[in-house]
ZAMI-565900 format. One record per residue (C-alpha): x, y, z; residue in three letters. Coordinates in Angstrom, 3 decimals. Each point is the difference from the previous one (the first is absolute). Layout:
X,Y,Z,ALA;
...
This chain:
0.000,0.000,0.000,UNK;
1.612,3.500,-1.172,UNK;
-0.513,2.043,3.590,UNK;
2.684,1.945,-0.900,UNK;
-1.271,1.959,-2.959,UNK;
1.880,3.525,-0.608,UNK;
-2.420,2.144,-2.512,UNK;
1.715,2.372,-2.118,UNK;
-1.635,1.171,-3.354,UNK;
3.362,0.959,-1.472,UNK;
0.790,-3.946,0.606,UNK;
-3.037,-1.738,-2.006,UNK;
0.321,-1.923,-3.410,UNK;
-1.519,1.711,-3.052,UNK;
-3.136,-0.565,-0.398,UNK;
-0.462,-2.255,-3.562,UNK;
-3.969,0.223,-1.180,UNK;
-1.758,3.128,1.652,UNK;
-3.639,-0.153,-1.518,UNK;
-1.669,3.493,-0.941,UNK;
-2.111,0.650,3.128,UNK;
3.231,-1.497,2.457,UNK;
-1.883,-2.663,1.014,UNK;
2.065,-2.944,-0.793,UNK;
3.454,-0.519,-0.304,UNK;
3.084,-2.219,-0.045,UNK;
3.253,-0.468,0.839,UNK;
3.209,-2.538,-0.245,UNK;
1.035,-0.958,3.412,UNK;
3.156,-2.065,0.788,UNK;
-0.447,-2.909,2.452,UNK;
2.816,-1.448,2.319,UNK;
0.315,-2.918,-1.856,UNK;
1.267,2.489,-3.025,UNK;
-2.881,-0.340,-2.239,UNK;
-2.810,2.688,-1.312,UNK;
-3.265,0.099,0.306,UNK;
-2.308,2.258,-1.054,UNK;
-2.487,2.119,2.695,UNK;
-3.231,1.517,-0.681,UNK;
-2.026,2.294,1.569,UNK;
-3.155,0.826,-0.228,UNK;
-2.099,2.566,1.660,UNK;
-3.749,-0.854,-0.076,UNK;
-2.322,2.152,-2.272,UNK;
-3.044,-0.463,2.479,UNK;
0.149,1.466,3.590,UNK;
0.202,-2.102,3.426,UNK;
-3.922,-0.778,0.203,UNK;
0.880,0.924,3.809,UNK;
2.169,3.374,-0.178,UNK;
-0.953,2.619,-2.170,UNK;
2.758,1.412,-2.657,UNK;
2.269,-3.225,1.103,UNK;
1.322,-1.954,-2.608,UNK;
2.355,-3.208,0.619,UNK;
2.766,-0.589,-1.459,UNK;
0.973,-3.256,-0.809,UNK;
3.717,-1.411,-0.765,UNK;
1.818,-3.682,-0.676,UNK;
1.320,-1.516,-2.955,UNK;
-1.469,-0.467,-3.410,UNK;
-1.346,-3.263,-0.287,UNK;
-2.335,-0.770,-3.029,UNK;
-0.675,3.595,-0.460,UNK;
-1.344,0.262,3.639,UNK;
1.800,1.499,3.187,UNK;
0.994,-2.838,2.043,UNK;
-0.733,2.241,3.400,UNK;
0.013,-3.301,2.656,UNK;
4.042,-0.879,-1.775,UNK;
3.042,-0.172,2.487,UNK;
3.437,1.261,-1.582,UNK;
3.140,0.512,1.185,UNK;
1.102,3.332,-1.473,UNK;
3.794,0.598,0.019,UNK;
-0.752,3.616,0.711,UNK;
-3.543,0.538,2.046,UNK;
0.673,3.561,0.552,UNK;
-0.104,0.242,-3.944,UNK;
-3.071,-1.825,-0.124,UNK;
-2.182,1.402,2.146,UNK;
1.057,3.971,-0.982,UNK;
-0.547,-0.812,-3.456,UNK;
-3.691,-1.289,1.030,UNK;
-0.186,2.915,2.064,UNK;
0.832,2.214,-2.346,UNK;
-2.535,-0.805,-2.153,UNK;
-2.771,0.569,2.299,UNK;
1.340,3.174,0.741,UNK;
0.181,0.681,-4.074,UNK;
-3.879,-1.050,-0.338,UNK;
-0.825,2.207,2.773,UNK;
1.989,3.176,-1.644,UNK;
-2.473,-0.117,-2.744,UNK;
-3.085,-1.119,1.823,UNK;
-0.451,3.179,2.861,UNK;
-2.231,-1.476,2.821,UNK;
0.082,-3.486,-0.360,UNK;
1.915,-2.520,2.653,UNK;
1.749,-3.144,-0.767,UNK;
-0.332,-3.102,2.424,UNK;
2.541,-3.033,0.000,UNK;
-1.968,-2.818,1.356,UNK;
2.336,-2.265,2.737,UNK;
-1.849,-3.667,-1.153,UNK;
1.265,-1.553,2.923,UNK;
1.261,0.614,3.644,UNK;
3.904,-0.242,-1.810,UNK;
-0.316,2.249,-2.570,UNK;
-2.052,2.980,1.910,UNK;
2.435,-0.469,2.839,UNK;
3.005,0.626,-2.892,UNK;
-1.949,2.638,-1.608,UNK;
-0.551,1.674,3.679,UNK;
3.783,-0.311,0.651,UNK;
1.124,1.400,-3.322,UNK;
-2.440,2.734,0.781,UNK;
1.370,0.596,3.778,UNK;
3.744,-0.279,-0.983,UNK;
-0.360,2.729,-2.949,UNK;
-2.570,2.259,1.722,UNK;
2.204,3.112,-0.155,UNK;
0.709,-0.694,-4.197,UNK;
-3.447,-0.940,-0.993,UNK;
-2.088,2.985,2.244,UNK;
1.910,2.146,-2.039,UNK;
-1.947,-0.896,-2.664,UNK;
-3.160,-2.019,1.564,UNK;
-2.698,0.019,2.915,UNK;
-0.182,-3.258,0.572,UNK;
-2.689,-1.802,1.413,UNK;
-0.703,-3.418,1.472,UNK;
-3.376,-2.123,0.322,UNK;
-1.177,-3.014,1.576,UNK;
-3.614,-1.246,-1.481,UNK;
-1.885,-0.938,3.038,UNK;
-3.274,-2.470,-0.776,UNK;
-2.453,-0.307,2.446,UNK;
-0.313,-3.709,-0.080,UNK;
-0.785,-0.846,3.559,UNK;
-4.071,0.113,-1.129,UNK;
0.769,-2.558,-2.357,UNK;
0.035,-3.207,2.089,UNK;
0.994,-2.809,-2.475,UNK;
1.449,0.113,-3.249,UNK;
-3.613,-1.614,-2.085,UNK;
-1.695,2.387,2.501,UNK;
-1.821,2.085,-2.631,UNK;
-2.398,2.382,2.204,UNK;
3.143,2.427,0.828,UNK;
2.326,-0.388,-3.711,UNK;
2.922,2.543,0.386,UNK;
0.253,2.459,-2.817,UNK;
1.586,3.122,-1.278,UNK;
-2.044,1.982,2.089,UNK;
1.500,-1.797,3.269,UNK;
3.240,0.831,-0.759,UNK;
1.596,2.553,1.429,UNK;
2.910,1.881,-1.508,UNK;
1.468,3.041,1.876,UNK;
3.232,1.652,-1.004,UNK;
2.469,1.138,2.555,UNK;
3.104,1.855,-0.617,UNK;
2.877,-1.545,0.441,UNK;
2.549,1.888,2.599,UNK;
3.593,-0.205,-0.069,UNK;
1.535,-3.249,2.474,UNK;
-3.827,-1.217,0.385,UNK;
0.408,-3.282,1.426,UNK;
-3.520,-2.371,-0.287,UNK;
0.394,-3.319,1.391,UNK;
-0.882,-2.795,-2.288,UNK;
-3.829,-0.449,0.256,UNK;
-0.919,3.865,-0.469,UNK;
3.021,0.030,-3.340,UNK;
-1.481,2.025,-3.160,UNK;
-1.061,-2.457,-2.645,UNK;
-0.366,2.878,-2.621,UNK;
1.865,2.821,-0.669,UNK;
-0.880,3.445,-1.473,UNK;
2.532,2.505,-2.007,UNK;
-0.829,3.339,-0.668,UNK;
1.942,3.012,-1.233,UNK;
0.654,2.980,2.148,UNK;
């Protein structure tokens, strides 16, 4: 797991495909092992159905034409990586005034290494970013058993509630962020 993540936008790879509206993109990445593979991102033309003007931005490598968002590599430089995906969010937002972009953490791992990467270059990125966490809270205690139908859980039980993140926040485990929100200052 790549904890130790240094962001720098003058240390990113050039970006390779940039669509029109800067909603997808790729990039060649170099993995330990020595070999390339190809990133994409992609920035979702529909908002969060939860947070208005939030759009999530996805990332992984190009697999079949699809991003491959769940993959596991071993990038020889992580730093690179992850400013270059960065960077590209923070492109999309230049020319899109108002809007957010959210990085979903898919599991407990990943939104712990996305809250670390966040933590360790607070100073660097709220230059540039407010930066905001969220945990989606679902009332399910009404809902007794799963084929218990008279209480189904839906959008409308979900609860998502953005909180800015503050420099050296520490959260223990079960109260982490499990999405995160960029937006320009």
């Amino acid at each position: 797991m790549a904890l130790n993540v240094k962001i720098n936008f003058d240390h990113r790879y050039e970006l390779d495909e940039v669509n029109e509206d800067l909603s997808t993109s790729s990039f060649t990445t170099v993995l330990k092992d020595g070999s390339n593979v190809q990133l994409g991102i992609q920035i979702n033309d529909g908002m969060h159905p939860l947070l208005p003007n939030v759009y999530n931005l996805a990332f992984g490598p190009i697999v079949d034409g699809q991003i491959d968002d769940k993959a596991k590599l071993a990038h020889a430089d992580h730093s690179r990586a992850f400013s270059t995906i960065i960077f590209a969010g923070m492109t999309f937002l230049l020319e899109k005034p108002g809007k957010y972009v959210g990085i979903d953490g898919s599991n407990n791992a990943r939104a712990y290494m996305y809250y670390r990467c966040i933590q360790n270059n607070f100073d660097y990125l709220s230059r540039y970013f407010k930066i905001y966490g969220v945990n989606y809270f679902v009332r399910i205690l009404r809902k007794t058993k799963d084929e218990d139908q008279d209480f189904p859980v839906d959008a409308e039980h979900i609860i998502a509630i953005p909180r800015l993140i503050a420099r050296e926040e520490h959260l223990p485990s079960d109260k982490l962020y499990n999405y995160f929100i960029f937006n320009l200052i």
